[in-house]
C-alpha positions as CSV (number, residue, x, y, z in Angstrom):
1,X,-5.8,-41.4,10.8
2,X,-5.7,-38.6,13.5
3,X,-8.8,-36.1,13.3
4,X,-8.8,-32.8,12.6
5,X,-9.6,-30.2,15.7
6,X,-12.7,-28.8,15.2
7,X,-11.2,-25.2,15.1
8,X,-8.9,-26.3,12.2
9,X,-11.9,-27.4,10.3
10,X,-14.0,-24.1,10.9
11,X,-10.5,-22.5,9.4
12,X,-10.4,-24.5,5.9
13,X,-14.2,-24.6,5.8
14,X,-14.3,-20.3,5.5
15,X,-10.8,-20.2,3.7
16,X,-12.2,-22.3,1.4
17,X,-15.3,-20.2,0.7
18,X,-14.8,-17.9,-2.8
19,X,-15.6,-14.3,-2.0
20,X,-18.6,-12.5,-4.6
21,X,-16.7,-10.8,-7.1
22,X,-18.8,-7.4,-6.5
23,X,-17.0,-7.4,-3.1
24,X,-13.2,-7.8,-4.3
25,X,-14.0,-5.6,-7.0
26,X,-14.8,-2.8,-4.4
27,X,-11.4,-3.2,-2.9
28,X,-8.5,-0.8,-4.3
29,X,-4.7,-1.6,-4.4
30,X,-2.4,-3.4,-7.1
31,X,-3.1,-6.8,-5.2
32,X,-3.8,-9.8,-7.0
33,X,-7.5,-11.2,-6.7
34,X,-6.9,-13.9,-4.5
35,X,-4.8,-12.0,-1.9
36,X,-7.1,-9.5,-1.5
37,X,-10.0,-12.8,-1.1
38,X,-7.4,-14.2,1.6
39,X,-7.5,-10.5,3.7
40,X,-11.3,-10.3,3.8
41,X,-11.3,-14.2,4.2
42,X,-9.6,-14.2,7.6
43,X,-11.8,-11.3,8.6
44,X,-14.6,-13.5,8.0
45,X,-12.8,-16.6,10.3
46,X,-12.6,-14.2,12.9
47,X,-15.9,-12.8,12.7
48,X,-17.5,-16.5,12.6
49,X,-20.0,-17.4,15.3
50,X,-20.6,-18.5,17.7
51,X,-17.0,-17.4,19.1
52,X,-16.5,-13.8,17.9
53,X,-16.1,-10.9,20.2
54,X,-18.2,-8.2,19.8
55,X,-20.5,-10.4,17.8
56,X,-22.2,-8.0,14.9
57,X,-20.2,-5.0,15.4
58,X,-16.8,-6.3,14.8
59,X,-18.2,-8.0,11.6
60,X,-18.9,-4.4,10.0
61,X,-15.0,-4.0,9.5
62,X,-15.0,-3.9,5.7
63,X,-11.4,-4.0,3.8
64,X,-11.0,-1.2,1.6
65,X,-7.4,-1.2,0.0
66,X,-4.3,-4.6,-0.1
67,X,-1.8,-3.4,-1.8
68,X,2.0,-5.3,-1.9
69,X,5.0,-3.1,-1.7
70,X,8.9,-3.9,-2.9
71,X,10.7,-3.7,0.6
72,X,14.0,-2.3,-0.2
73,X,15.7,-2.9,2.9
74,X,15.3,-7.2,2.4
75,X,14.0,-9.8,-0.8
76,X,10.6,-9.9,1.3
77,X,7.5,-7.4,0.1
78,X,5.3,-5.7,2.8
79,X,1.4,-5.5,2.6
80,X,-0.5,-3.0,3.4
81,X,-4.2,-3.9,4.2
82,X,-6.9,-0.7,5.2
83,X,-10.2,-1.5,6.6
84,X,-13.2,0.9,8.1
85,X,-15.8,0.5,10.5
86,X,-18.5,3.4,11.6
87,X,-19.0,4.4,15.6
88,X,-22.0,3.4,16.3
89,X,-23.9,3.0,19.4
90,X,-23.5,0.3,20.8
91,X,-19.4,0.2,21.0
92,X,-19.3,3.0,23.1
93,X,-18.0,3.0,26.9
94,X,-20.3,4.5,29.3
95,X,-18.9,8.0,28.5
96,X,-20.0,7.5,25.1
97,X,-16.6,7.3,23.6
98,X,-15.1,4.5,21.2
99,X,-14.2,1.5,23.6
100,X,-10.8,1.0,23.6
101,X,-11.5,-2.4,24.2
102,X,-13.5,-2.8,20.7
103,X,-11.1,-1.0,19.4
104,X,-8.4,-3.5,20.4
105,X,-10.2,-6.1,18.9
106,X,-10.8,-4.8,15.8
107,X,-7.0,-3.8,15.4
108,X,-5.8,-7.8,16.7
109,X,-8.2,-8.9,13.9
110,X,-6.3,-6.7,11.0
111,X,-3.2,-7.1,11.5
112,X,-3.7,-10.4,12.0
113,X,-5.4,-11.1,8.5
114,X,-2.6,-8.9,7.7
115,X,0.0,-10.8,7.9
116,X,-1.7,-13.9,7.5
117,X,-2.2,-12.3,4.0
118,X,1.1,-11.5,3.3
119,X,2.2,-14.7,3.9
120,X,0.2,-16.3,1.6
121,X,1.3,-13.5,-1.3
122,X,4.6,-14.8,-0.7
123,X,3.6,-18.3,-0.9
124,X,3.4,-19.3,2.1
125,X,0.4,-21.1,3.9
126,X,-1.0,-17.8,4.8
127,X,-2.1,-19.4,8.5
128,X,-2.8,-16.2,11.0
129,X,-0.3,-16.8,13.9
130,X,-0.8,-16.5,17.7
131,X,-0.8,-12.9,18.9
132,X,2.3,-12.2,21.6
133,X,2.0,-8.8,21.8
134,X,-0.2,-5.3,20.7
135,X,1.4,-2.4,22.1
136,X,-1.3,0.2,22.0
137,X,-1.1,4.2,22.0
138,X,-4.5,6.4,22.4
139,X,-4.1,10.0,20.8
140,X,-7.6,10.8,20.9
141,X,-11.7,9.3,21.6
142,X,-13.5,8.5,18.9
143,X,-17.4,9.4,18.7
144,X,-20.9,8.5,17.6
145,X,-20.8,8.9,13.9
146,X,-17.2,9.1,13.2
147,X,-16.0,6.7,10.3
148,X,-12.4,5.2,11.4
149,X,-9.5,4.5,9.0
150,X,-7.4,0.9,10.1
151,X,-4.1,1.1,8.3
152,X,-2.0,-2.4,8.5
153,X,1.6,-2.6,7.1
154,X,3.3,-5.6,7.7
155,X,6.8,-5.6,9.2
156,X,7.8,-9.2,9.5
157,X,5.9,-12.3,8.4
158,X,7.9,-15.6,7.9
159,X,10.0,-17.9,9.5
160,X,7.4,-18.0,12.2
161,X,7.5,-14.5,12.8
162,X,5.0,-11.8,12.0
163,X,4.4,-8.2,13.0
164,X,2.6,-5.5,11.9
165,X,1.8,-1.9,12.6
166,X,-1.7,-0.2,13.0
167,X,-2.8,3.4,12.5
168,X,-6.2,4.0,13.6
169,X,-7.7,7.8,11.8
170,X,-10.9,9.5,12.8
171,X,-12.1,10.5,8.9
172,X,-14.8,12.7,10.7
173,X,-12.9,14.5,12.5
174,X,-9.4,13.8,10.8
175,X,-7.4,12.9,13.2
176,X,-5.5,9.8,14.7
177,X,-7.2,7.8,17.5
178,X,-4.6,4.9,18.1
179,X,-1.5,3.3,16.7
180,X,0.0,0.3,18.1
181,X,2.4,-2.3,16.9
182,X,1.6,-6.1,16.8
183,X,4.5,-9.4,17.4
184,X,3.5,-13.2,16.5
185,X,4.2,-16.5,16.0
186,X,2.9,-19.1,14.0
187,X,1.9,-22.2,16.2
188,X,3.7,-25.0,17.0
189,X,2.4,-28.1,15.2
190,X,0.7,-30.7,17.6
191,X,2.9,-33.9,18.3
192,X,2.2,-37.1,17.1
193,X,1.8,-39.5,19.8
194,X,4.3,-42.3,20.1
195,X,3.6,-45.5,18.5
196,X,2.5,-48.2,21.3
197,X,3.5,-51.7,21.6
């Protein structure tokens, strides 16, 4: 029998793991229980040690809304997933604005667990896929203090393909910091190695 990568096991080990009900309960949207567990589940994969950027900051990222959507332009639904996470101190670049590369991060990590969310609302296996591509637009710095809004709506994710759009808000100071627009792919399976003689 062919063992399991370790990575793959770290994966169904924290999908696996039921999320308190207190917590779910604090998330709004017409989602059902166990899609909104699946969005705050991946945020948790990606936040696992010993291998997360950013270590404790990133994990403050706390989902706030998943709500499903009829998409009347195809059968599929979209999913819209917002998170927040204060400025604090020590995500800021030496000018003490927002890094943008925190920033990135954070965004890669929602609309990954977006997608990966919706997929599993439409019945799929709901596996996050393999980020291609985050184009990235800065309107304006973020500062110590400010509370930032991440709003994910899926655009694609199925038959391999996923992509989502971010809106980053300043609710301090009620404006937009960033938007950007995420393509994926789910990963190839590994081969199986030919049989020997």
């Amino acid at each position: 029998m062919p063992s399991v990568p370790g990575h793959l096991t770290a994966v169904a080990r924290i999908l696996q793991r039921p999320i308190p009900d207190a917590y779910v309960a604090r998330i709004a949207g017409n989602a059902p229980r166990g899609v909104k567990e699946m969005a705050v589940k991946w945020l948790n994969f990606y936040h696992a040690p010993p291998k997360c950027f950013a270590g404790t900051s990133a994990r403050r990222t706390v989902v706030t809304e998943v709500s499903l959507h009829d998409n009347p332009l195809s059968d599929t639904r979209t999913l819209t997933m917002v998170s927040e996470i204060d400025v604090t101190e020590e995500i800021l670049d030496t000018e003490d604005k927002l890094s943008y590369p925190f920033l990135i991060t954070v965004i890669d990590e929602c609309v990954s667990s977006a997608v990966a969310t919706l997929d599993y609302a439409e019945g799929g296996p709901g596996i996050s896929g393999v980020s291609l591509s985050l184009n990235t637009v800065f309107h304006n710095p973020a500062h110590l203090g400010s509370k930032l809004r991440l709003i994910n709506t899926t655009l694609v994710a199925g038959a391999g393909l996923q992509s989502c759009r971010c809106e980053v808000w300043d609710l301090t100071c009620r404006r937009p910091v960033a938007t950007a627009v995420y393509a994926g792919m789910l990963p190839s399976l590994p081969r199986s190695e030919p049989a020997r003689l």
